[in-house]
VOFITOR-678514 format. One record per atom (N, C-alpha, C): residue number from 0; chain; atom name; z, y, x. Coordinates in Angstrom, 3 decimals. Layout:
BEGIN
NUM,A,CA,Z,Y,X
...
REM end
This chain:
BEGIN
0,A,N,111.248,59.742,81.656
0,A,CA,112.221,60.771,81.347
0,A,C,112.766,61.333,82.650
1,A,N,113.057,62.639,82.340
1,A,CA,113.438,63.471,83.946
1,A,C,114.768,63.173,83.946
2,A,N,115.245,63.190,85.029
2,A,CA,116.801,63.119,85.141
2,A,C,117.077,64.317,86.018
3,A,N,118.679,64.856,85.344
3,A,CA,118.722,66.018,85.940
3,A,C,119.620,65.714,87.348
4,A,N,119.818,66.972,87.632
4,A,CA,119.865,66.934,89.125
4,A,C,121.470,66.312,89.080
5,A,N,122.076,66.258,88.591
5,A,CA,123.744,65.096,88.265
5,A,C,123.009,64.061,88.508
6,A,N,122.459,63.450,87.615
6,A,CA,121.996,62.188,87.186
6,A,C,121.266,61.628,88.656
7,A,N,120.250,62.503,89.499
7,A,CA,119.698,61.939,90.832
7,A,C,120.680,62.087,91.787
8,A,N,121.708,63.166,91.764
8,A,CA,122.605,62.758,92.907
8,A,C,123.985,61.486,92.454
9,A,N,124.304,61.058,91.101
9,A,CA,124.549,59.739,90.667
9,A,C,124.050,59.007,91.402
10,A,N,122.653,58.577,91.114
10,A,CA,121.675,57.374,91.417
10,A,C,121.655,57.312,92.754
11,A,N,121.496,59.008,93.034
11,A,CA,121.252,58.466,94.988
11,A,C,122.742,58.085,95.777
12,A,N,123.706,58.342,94.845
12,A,CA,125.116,57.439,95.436
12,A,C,125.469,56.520,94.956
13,A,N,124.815,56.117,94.220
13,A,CA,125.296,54.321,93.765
13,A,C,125.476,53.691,93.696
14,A,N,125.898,53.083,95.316
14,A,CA,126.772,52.166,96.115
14,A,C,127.555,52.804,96.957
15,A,N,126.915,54.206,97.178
15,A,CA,128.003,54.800,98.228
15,A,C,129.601,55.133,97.650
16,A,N,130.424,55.395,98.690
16,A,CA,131.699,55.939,98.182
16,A,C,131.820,57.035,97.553
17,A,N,132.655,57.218,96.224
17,A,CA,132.304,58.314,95.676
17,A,C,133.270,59.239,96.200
18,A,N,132.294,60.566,95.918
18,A,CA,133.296,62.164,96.770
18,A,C,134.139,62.352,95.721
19,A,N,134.770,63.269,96.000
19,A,CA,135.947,64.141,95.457
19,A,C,135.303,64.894,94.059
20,A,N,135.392,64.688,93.128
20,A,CA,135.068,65.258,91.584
20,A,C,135.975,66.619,91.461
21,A,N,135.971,67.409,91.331
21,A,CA,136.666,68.177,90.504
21,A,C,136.713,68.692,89.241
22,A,N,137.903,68.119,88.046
22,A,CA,137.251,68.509,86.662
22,A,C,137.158,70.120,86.413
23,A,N,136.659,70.030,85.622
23,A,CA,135.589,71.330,85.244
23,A,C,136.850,72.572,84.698
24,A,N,138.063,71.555,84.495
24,A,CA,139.311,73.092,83.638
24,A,C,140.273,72.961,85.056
25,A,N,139.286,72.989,86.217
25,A,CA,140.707,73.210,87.461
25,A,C,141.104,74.681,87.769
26,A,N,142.489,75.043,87.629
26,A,CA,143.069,76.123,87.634
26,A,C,144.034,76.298,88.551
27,A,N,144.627,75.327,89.295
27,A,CA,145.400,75.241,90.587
27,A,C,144.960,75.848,91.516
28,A,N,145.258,77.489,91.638
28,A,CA,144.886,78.107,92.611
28,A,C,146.517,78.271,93.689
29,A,N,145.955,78.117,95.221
29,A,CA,147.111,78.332,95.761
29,A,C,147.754,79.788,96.284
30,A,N,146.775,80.387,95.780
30,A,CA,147.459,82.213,96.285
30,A,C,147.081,82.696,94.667
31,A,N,147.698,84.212,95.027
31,A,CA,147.262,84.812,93.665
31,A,C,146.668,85.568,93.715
32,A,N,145.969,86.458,92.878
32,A,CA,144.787,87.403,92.742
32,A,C,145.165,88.684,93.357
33,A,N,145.973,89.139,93.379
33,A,CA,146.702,90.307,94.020
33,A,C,146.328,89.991,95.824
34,A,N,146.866,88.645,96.278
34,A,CA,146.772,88.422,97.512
34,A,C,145.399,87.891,98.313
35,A,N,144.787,87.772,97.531
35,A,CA,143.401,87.155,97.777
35,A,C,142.796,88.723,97.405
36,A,N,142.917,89.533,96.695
36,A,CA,141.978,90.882,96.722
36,A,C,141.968,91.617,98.032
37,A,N,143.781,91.722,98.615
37,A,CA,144.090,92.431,99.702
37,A,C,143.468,91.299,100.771
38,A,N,143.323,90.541,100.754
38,A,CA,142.975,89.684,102.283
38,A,C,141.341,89.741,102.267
39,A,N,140.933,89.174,101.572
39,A,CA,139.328,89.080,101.715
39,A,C,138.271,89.947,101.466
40,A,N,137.339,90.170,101.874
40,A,CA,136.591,91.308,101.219
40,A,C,135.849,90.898,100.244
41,A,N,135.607,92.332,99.275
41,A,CA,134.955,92.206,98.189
41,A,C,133.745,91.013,97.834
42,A,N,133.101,90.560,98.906
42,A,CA,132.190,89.832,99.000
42,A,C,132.591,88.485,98.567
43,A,N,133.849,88.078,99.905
43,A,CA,134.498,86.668,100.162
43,A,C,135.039,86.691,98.880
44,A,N,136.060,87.900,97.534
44,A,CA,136.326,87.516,96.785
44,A,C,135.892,87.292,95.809
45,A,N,134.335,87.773,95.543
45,A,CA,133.249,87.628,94.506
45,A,C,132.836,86.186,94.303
46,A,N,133.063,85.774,95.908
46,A,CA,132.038,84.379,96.126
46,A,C,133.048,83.224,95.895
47,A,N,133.570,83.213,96.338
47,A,CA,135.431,82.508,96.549
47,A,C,135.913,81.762,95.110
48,A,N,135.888,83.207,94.581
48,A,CA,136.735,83.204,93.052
48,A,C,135.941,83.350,92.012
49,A,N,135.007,83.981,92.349
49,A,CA,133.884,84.676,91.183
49,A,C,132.325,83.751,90.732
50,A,N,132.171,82.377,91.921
50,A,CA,131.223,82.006,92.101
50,A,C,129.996,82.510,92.440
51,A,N,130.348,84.130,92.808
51,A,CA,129.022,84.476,93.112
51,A,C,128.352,84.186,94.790
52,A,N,126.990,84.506,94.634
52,A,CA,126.514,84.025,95.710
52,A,C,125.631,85.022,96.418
53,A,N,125.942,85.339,97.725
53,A,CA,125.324,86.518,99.001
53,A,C,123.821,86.132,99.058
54,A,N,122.803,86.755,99.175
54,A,CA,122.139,87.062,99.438
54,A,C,121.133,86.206,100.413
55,A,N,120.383,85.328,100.351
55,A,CA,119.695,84.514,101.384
55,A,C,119.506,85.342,102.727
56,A,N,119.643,84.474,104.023
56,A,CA,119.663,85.588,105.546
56,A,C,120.560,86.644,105.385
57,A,N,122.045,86.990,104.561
57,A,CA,122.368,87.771,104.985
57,A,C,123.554,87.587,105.112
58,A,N,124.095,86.241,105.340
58,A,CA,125.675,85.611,105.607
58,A,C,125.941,85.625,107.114
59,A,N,126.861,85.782,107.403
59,A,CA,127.175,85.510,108.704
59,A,C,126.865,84.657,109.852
60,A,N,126.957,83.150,108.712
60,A,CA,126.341,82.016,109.767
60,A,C,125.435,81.621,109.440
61,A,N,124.388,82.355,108.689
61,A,CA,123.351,81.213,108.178
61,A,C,122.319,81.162,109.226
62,A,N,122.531,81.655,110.634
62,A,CA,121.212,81.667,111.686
62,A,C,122.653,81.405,112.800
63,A,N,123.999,80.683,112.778
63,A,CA,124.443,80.291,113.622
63,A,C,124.689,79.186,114.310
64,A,N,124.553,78.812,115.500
64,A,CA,124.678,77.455,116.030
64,A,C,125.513,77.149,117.012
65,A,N,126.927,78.072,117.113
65,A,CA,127.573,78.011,118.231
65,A,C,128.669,76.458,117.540
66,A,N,129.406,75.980,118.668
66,A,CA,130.062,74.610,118.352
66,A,C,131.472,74.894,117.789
67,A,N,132.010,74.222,116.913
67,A,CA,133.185,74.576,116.321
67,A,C,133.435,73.681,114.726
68,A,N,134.518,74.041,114.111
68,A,CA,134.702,73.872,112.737
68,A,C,134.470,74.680,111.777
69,A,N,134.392,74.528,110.523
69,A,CA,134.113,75.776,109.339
69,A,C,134.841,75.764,108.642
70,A,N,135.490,76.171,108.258
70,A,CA,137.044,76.576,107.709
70,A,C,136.902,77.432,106.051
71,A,N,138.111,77.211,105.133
71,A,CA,137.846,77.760,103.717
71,A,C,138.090,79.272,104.065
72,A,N,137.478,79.983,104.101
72,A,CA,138.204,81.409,104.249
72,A,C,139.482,81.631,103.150
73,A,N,139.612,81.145,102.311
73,A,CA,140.856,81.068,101.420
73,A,C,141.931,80.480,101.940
74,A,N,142.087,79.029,102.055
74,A,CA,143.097,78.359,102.404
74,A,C,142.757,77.598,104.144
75,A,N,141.702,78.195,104.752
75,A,CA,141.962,77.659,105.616
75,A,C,141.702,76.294,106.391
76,A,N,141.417,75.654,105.156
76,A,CA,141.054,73.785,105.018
76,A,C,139.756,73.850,105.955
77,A,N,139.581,72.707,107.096
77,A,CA,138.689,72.235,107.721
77,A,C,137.836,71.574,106.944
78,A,N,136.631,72.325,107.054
78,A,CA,135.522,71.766,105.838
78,A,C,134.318,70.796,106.490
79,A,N,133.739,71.664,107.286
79,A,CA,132.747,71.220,107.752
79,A,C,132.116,71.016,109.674
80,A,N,132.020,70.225,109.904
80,A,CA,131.922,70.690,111.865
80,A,C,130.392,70.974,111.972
81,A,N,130.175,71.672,113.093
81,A,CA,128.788,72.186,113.566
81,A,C,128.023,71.459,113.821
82,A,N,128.400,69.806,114.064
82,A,CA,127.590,68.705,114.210
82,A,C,126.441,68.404,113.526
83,A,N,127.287,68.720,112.068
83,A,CA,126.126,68.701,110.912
83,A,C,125.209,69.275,110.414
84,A,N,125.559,70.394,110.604
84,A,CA,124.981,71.938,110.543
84,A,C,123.501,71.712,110.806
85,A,N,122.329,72.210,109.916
85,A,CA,121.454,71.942,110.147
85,A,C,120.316,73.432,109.648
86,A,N,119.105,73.208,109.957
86,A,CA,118.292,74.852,108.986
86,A,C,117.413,74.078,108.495
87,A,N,117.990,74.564,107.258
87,A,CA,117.144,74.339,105.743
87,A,C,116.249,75.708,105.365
88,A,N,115.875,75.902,106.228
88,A,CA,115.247,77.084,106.369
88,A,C,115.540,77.643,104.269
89,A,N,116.310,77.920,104.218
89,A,CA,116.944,78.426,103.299
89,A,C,117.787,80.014,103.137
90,A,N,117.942,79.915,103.959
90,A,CA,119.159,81.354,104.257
90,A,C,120.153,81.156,104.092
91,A,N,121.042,79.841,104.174
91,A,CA,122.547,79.812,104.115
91,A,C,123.003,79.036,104.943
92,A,N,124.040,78.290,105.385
92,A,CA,124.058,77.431,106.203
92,A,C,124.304,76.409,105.546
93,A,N,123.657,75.387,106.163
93,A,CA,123.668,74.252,105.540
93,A,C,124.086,72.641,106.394
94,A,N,124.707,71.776,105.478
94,A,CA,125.525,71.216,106.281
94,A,C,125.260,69.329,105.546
95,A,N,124.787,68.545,106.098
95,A,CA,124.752,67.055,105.795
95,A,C,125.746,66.099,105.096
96,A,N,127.076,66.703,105.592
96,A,CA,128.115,65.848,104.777
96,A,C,129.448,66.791,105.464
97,A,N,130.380,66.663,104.612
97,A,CA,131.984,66.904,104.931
97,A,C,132.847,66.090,105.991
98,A,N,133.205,67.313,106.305
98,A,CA,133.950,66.229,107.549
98,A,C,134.878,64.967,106.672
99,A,N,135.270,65.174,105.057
99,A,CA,135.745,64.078,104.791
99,A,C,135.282,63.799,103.258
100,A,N,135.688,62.649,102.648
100,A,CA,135.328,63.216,101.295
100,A,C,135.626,63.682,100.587
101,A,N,137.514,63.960,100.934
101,A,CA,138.223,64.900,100.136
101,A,C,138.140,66.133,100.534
102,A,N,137.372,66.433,101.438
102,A,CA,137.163,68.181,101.967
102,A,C,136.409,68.635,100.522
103,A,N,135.164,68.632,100.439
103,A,CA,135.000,69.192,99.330
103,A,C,134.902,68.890,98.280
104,A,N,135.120,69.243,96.930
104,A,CA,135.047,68.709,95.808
104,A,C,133.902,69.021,94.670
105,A,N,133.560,68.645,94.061
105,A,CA,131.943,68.862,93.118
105,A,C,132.511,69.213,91.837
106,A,N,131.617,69.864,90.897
106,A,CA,131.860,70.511,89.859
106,A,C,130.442,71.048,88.882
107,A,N,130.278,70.261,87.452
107,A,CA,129.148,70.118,87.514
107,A,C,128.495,71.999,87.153
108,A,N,127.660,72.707,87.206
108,A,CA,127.531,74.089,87.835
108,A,C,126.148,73.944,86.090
109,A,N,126.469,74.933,85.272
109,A,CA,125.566,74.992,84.248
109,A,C,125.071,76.468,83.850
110,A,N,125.081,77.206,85.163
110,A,CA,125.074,78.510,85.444
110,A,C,123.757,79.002,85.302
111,A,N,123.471,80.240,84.960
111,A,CA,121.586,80.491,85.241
111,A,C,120.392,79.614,85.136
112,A,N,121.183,79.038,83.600
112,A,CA,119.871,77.739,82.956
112,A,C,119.550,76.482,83.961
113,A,N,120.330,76.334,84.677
113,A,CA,120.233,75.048,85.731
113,A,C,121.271,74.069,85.610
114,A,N,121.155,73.095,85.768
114,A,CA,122.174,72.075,86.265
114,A,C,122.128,71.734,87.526
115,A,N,122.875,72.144,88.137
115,A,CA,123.469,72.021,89.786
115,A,C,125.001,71.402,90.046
116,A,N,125.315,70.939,91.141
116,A,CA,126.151,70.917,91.522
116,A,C,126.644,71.770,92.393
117,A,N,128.119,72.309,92.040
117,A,CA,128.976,73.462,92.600
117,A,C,129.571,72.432,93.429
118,A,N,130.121,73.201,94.572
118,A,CA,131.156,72.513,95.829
118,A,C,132.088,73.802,96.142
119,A,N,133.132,72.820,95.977
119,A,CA,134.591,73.606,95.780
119,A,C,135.483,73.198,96.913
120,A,N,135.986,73.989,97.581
120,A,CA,137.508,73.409,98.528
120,A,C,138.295,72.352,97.870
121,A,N,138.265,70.993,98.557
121,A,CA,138.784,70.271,97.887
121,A,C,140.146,70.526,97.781
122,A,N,140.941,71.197,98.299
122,A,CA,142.676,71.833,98.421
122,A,C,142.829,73.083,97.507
123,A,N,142.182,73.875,97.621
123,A,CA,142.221,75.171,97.041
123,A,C,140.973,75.529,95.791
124,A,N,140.448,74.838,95.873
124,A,CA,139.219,74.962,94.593
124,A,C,138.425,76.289,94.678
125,A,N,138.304,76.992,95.781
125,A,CA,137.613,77.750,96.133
125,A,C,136.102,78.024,96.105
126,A,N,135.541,78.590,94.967
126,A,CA,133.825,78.315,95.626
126,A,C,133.164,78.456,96.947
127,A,N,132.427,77.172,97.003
127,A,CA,131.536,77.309,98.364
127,A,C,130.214,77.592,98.614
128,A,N,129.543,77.164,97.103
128,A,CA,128.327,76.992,97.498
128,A,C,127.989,75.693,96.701
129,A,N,126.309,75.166,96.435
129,A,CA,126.461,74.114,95.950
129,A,C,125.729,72.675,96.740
130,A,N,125.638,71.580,96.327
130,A,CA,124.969,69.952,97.057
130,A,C,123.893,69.830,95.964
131,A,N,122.859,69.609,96.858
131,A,CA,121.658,69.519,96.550
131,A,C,121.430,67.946,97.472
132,A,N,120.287,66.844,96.508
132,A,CA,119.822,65.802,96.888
132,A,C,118.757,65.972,97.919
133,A,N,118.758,66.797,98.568
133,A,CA,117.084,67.126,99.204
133,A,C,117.591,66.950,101.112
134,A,N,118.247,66.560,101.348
134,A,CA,118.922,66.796,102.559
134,A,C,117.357,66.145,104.093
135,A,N,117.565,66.118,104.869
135,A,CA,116.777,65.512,105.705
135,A,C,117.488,64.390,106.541
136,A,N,118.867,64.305,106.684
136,A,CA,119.568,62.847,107.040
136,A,C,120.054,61.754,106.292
137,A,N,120.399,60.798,106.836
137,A,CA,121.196,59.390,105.927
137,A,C,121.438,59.639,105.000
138,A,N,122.090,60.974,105.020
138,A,CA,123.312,61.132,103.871
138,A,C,122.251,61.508,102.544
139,A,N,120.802,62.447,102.753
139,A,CA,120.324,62.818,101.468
139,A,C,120.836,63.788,101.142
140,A,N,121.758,64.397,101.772
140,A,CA,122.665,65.806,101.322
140,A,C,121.972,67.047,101.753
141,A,N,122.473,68.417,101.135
141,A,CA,121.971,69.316,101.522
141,A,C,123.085,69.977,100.981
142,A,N,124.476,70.378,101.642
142,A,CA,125.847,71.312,101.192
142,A,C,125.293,72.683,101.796
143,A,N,124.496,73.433,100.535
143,A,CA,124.212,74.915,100.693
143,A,C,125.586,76.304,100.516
144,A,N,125.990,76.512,101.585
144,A,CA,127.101,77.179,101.645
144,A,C,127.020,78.376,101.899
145,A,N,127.916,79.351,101.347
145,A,CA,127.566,80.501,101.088
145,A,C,128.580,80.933,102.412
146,A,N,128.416,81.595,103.309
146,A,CA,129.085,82.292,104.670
146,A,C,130.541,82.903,104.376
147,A,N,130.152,84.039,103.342
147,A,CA,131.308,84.602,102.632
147,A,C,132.835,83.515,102.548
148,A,N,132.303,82.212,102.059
148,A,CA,133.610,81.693,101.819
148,A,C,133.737,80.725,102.985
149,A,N,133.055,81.008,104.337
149,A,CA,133.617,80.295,105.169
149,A,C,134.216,80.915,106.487
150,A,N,134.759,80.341,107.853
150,A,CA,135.308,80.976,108.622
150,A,C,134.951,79.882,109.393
151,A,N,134.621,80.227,110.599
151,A,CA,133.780,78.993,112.070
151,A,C,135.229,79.439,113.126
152,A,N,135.558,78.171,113.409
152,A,CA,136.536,78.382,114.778
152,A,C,135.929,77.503,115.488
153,A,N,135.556,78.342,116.517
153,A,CA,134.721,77.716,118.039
153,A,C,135.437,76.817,118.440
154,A,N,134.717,75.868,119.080
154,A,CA,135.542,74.875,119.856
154,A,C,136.175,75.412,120.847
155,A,N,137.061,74.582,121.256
155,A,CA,137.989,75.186,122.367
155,A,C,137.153,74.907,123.816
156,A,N,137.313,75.914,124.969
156,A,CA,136.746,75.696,126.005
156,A,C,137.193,75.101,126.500
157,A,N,136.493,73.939,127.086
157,A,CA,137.441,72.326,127.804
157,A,C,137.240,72.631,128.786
158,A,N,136.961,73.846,129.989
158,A,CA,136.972,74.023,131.469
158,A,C,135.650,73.963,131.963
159,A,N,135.035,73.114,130.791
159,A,CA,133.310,72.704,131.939
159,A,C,132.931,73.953,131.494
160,A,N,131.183,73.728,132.704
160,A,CA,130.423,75.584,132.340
160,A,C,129.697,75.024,130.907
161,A,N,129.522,75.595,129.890
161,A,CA,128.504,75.482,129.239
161,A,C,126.995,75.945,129.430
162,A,N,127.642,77.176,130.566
162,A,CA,126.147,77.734,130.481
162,A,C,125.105,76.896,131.479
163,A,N,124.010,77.047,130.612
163,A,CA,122.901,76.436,131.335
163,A,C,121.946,77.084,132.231
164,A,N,121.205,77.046,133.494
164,A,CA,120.296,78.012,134.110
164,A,C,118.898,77.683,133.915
REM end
């Protein structure tokens, strides 16, 4: 019997610590629709709020590798660091694990005849994008994130040169 894609990312955590769940009637949004239309663009609020999802190769960071954090474009929450950041030759950026386990939260996704898992701001419940079991590190992860709902703050320059000759 097949097991769906819940059921293998279950099994493939089955001793591990479990992440952040989010139930399926979460409505605790921390801004309101008025203020989230005027701040974000049509895109960030489609993707954000709407669950929709940009376009493969055509997000901001999905071909970026500069060093920094990734941030909710909504609330702001430190999601993910560049450490992890990896190409899934996919078109989005993609990321191994959360900087914590309450950064993002899961939600089971029964959208366009699939069962997937959705990943949500664990603070703001923001759509991100969804976790897929297919990852290439320890973790087995693959957090496919949509650009729209994120924001990269570079690391800070610590004085040394970075550049290389």
């Amino acid at each position: 019997m097949a097991l769906s894609l819940f059921d293998r990312l279950r099994f493939t955590f089955g001793k591990r610590k479990a992440r952040t769940r989010v139930s399926d009637d979460m409505t605790d949004k921390t801004f309101d629709e008025a203020e989230l239309r005027e701040r974000l663009s049509p895109e960030q609020f489609a993707v954000t709020q709407q669950a929709a999802t940009e376009r493969a190769f055509s997000g901001e960071y999905w071909d970026v590798w500069e060093d920094g954090t990734y941030h909710c474009i909504v609330c702001d929450e430190e999601l993910f660091s560049s450490e992890t950041k990896f190409d899934a030759h996919c078109g989005w950026p993609s990321f191994d694990r959360a900087l914590s386990d309450d950064k993002v939260g899961e939600k089971r996704d029964l959208s366009h005849g699939m069962v997937r898992v959705e990943s949500v701001c664990g603070k703001c419940g923001a759509h991100l994008g969804h976790v897929f079991p297919d990852g290439p590190t320890d973790t087995g992860l693959r957090y496919c994130m949509n650009s729209a709902s994120l924001r990269l703050a570079p690391k800070e320059e610590s004085g040394e040169s970075s550049a290389e000759s």
